[in-house]
C-alpha positions as CSV (number, residue, x, y, z in Angstrom):
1,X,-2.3,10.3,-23.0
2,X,1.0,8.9,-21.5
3,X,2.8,6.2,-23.2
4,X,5.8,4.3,-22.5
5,X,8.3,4.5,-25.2
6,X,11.1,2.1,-25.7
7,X,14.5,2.9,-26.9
8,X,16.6,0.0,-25.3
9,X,15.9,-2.2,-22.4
10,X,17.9,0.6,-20.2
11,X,15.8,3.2,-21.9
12,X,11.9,3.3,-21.6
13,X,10.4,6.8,-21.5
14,X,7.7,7.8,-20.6
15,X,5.7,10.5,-23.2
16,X,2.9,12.3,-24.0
17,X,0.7,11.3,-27.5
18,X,-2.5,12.2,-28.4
19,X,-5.1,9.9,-27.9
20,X,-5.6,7.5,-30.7
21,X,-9.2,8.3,-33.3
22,X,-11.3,5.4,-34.3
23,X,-12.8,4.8,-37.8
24,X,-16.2,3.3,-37.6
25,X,-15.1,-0.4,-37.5
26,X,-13.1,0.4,-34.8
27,X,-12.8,0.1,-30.8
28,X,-10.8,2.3,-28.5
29,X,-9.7,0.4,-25.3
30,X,-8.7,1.9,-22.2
31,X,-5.8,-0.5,-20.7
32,X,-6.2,-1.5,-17.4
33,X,-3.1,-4.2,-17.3
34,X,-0.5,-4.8,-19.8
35,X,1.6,-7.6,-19.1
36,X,5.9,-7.0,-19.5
37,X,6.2,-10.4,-21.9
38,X,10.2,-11.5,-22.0
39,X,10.0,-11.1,-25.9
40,X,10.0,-7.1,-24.7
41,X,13.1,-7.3,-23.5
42,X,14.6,-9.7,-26.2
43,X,17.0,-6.4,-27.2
44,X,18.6,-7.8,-30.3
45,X,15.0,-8.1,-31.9
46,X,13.8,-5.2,-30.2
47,X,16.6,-2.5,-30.4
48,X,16.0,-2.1,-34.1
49,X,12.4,-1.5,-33.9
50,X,13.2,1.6,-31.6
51,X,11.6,3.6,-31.1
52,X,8.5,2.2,-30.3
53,X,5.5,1.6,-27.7
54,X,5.3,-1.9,-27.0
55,X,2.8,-3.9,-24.9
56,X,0.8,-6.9,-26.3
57,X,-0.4,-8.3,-23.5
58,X,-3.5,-6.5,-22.1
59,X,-6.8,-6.8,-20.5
60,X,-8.7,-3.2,-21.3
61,X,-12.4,-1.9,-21.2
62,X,-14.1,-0.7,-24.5
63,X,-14.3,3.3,-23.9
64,X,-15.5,3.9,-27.8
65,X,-16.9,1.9,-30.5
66,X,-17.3,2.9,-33.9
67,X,-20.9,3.1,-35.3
68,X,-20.5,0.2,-37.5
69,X,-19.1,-1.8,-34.6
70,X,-22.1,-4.4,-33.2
71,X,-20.4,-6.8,-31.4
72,X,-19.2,-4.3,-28.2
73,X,-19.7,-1.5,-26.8
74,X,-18.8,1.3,-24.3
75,X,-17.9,-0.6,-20.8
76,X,-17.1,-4.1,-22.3
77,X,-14.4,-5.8,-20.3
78,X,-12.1,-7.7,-23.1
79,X,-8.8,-9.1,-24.4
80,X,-7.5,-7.8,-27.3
81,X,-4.6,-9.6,-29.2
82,X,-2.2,-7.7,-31.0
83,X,-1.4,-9.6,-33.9
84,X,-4.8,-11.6,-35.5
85,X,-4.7,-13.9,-38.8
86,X,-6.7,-13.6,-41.7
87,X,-8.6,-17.1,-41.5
88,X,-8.7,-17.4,-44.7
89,X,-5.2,-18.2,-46.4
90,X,-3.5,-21.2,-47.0
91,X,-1.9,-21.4,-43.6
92,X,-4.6,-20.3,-41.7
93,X,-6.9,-23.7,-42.7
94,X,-3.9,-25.7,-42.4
95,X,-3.6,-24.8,-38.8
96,X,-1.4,-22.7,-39.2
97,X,-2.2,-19.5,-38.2
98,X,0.3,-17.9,-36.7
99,X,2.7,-18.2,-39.9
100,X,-0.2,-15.8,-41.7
101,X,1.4,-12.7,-43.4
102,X,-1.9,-10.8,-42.2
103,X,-1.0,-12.2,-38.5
104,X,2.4,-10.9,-38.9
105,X,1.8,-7.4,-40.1
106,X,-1.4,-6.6,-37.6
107,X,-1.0,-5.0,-34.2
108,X,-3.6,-2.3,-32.4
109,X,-2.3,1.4,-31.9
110,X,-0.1,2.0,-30.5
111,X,0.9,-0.6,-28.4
112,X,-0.2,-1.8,-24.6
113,X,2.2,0.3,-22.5
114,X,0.0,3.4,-22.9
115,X,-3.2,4.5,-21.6
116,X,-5.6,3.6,-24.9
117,X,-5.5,1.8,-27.5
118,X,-6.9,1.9,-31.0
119,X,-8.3,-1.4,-32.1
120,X,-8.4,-1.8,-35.7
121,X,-11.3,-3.5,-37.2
122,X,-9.6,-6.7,-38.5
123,X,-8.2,-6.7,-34.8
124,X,-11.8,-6.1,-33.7
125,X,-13.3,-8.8,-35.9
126,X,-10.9,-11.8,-35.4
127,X,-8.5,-10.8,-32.1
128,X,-10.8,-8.9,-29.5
129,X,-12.7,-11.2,-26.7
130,X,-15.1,-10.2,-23.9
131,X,-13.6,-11.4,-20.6
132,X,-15.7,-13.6,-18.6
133,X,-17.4,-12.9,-15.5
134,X,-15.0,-12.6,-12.9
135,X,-11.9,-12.6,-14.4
136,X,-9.7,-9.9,-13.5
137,X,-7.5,-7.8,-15.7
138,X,-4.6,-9.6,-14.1
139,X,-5.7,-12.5,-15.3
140,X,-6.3,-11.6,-18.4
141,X,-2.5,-10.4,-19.1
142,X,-2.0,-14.4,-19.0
143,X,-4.2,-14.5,-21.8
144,X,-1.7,-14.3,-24.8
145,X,1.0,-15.9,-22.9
146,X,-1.0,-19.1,-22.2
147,X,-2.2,-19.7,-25.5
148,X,1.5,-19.6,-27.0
149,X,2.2,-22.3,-24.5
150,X,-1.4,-24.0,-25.0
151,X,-0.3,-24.1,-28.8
152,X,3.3,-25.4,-28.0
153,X,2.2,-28.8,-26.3
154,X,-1.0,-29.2,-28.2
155,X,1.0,-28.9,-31.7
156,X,3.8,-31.7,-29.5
157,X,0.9,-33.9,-29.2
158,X,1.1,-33.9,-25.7
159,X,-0.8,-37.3,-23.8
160,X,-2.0,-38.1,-20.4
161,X,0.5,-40.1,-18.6
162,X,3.6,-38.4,-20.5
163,X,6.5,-37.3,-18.6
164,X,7.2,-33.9,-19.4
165,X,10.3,-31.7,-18.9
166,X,10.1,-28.4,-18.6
167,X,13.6,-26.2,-19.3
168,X,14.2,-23.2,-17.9
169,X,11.5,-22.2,-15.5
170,X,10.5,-18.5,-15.8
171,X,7.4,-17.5,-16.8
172,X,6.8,-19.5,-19.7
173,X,8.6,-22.4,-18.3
174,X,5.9,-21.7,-15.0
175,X,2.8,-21.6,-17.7
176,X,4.2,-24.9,-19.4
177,X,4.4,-26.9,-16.2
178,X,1.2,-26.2,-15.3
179,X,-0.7,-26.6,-18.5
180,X,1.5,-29.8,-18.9
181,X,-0.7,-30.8,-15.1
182,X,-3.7,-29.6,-16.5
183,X,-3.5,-32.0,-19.5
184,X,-2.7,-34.8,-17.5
185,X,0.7,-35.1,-17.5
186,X,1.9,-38.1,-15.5
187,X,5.7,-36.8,-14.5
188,X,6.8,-32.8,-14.5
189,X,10.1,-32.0,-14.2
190,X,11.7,-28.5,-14.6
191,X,15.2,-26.7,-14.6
192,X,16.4,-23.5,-13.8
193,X,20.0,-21.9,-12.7
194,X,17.6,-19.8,-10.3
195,X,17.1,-21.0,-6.9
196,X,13.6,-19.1,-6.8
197,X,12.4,-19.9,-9.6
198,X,13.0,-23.5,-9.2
199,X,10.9,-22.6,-5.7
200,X,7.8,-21.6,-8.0
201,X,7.7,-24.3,-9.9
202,X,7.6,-26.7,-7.5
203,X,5.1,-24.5,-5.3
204,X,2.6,-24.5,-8.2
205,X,2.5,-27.7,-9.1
206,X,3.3,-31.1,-8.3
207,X,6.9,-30.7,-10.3
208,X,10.5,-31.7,-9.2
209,X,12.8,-29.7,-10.2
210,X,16.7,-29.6,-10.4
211,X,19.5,-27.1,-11.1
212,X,19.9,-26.5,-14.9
213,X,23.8,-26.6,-13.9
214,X,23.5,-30.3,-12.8
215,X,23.5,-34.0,-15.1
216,X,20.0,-33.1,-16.0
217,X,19.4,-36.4,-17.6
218,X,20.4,-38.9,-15.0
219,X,17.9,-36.6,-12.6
220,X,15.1,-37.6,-15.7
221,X,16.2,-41.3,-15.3
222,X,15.7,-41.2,-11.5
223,X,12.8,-39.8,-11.0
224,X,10.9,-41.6,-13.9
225,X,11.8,-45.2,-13.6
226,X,14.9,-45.1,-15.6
227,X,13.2,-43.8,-18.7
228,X,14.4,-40.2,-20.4
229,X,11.1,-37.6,-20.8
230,X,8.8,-38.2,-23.6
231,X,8.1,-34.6,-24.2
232,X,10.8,-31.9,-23.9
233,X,10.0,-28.7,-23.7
234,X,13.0,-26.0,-24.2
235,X,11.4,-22.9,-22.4
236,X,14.8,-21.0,-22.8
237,X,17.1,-19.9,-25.7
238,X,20.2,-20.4,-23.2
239,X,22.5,-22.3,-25.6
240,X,23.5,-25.2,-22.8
241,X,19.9,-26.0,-22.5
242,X,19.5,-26.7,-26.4
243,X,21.8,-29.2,-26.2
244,X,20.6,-30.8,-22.7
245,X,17.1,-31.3,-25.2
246,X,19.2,-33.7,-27.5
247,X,20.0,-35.4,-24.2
248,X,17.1,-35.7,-22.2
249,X,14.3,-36.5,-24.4
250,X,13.0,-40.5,-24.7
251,X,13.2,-42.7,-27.4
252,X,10.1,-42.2,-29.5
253,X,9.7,-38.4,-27.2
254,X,9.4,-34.8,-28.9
255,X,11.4,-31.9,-28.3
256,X,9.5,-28.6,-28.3
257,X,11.4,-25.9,-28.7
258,X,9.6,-22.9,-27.4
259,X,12.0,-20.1,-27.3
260,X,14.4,-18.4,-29.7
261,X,18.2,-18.3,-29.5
262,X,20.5,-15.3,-30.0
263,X,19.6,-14.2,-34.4
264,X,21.8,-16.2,-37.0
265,X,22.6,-19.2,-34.5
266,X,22.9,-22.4,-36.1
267,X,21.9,-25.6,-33.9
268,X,24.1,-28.5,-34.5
269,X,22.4,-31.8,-33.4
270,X,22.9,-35.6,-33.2
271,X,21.2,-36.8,-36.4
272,X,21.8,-40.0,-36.3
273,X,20.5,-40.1,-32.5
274,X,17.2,-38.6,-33.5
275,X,16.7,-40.8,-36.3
276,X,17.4,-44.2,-34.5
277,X,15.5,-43.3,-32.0
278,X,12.4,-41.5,-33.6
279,X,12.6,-38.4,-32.1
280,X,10.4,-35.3,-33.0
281,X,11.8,-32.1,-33.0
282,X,8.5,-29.1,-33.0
283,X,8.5,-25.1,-32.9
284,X,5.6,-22.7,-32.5
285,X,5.7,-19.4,-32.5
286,X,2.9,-17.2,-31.2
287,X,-1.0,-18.1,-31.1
288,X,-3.6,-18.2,-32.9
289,X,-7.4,-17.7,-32.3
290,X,-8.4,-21.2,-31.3
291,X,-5.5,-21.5,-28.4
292,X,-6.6,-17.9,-27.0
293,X,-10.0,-19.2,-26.4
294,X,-8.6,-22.4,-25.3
295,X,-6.4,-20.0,-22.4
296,X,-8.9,-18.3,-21.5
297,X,-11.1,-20.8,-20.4
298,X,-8.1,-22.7,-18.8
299,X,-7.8,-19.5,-16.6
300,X,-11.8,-19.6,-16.3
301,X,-11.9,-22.4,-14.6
302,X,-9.1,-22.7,-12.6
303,X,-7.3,-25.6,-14.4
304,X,-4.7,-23.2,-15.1
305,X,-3.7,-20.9,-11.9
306,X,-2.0,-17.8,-13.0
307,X,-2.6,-14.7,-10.4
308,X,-0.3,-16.4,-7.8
309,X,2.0,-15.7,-10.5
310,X,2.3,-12.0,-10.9
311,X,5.0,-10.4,-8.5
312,X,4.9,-6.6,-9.3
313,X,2.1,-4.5,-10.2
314,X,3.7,-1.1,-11.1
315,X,2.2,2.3,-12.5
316,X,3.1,3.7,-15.4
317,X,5.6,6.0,-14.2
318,X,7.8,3.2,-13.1
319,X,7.8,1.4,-16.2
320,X,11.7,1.2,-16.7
321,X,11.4,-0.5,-13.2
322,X,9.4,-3.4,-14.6
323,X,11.7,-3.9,-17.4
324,X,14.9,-4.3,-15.4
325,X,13.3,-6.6,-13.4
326,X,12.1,-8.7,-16.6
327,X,15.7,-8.3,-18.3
328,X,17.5,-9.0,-15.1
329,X,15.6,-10.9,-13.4
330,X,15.6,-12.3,-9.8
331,X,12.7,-13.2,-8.0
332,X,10.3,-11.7,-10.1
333,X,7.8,-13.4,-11.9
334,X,5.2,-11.7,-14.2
335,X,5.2,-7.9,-14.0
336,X,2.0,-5.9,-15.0
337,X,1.6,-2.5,-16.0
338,X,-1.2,-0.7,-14.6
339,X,-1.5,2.6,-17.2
340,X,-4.4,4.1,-15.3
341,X,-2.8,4.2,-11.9
């Protein structure tokens, strides 16, 4: 089968490997779309891991299932998630999932830039979802994405009525200002230094947006009554944006901050600030099992739109392509894979 093989962000090959065998609790999963996630093309975590077949956001149809395996079978349409907890540790019952050593050392073989995939049974068992009727393997490549973001303002305590800002509007950012709509956000406002994606955000939702260049606070105050946002969202690890958090976020707000910074930075911040003022300061980091059925049924019913999202479907073949366009990106939005073109 081909694969696309990673070696730096300027190097992605594509190879030959032999198709993967199942055991008898296992699936094999024919990938129809794999999603190009920005973590792919976070180098400095990446580079070291090289080289490597990446891919973990797919949508895929069940081809084989091991004899012991009940719960699909050939021709399913599913999601499959790369990295699944245990359920059973301390973290996992403290809602804390995605802090599980098991979550962090699982992932199906060999990764979804490649034409199969073997899914292992704990994969199988606690990460692998039919798709509903309907939805389409694009869709479905939103899966993982929207349930990290789901899990981000759902662990922020999000309300209806709460004026959200949204930093740095790529994909994520895109994903956050419309989940932020979806659970009745009163105000969205969003930043980016890109002219088109400041364009997207405001074209899929009811969002005003401003350049991240500008006094991004006093924008905040104007558009919402003089008050600073209740729930900041950091969508970006660009450095300036950290610190526009400590400035923009309400007395009694939260800062979410969604997306790592360059490894080893240290994040001075204005203590004292925080503490008069009772600010909250959240991370998350990945998904666990409740958020991804949570997505998907966002994306089920249309609370959360997501195909008007994608911007390039590309073949295999042209798979360096799709990452330049993530790593450098212009107008592009989300950029799928389609292994079996």
């Amino acid at each position: 089968m081909r694969v696309a093989v990673y070696y730096s962000n300027s190097d992605v090959r594509v190879e030959e490997r032999p198709v993967p065998e199942i055991g008898p609790d296992e699936l094999l999963v024919k990938v129809m779309a794999s999603g190009i996630c920005g973590s792919d093309v976070m180098e400095w975590y990446r580079v070291k891991k090289a080289p490597c077949i990446l891919g973990h956001e797919i949508g895929g149809e069940v081809v084989k299932a091991g004899e012991n395996v009940g719960t699909f079978s050939e021709g399913d349409r599913v999601f499959v998630s790369h990295h699944v907890p245990c359920n059973m540790c301390h973290y996992c019952l403290d809602d804390h999932h995605s802090v599980c050593d098991t979550l962090r050392s699982t992932n199906f073989d060999p990764g979804g830039f490649s034409e199969f995939v073997r899914v292992p049974e704990i994969n199988v068992t606690n990460g692998t979802y039919r798709l509903p009727e309907g939805m389409a393997y694009d869709e479905a490549v939103f899966i993982e994405p929207l349930a990290c973001v789901y899990r981000g303002q759902r662990r922020a305590g999000i309300k209806p009525g709460d004026t959200v800002l949204v930093l740095g509007a790529g994909l994520t950012g895109l994903l956050h200002i419309r989940l932020a709509r979806a659970l009745g956000a009163g105000k969205v406002i969003a930043t980016d230094v890109l002219d088109a994606r400041r364009e997207a955000a405001e074209a899929g939702a009811e969002c005003k947006t401003c350049s991240a260049f500008d006094d991004v606070a006093s924008f905040v105050e104007l558009e919402n009554d003089g008050r600073l946002a209740d729930l900041v969202i950091v969508a970006t690890g660009a450095l300036p944006a950290l610190k526009q958090a400590w400035e923009c976020v309400d007395r009694g707000g939260t800062i979410l901050f969604f997306a790592p910074t360059e490894p080893d930075y240290e994040l001075p911040m204005p203590f004292n600030r925080l503490w008069a003022d009772e600010v909250s300061v959240v991370t998350t980091y990945a998904a666990a099992p409740p958020d991804i059925k949570a997505a998907m049924q966002l994306i089920r019913t249309g609370q959360v739109e997501v195909e008007d999202l994608v911007t390039h479907r590309l073949p295999l073949e042209r798979v360096q392509e799709g990452f330049d366009l993530v790593a450098n990106p212009v107008d592009s939005l989300k950029v799928i894979i389609e292994p079996q073109r």
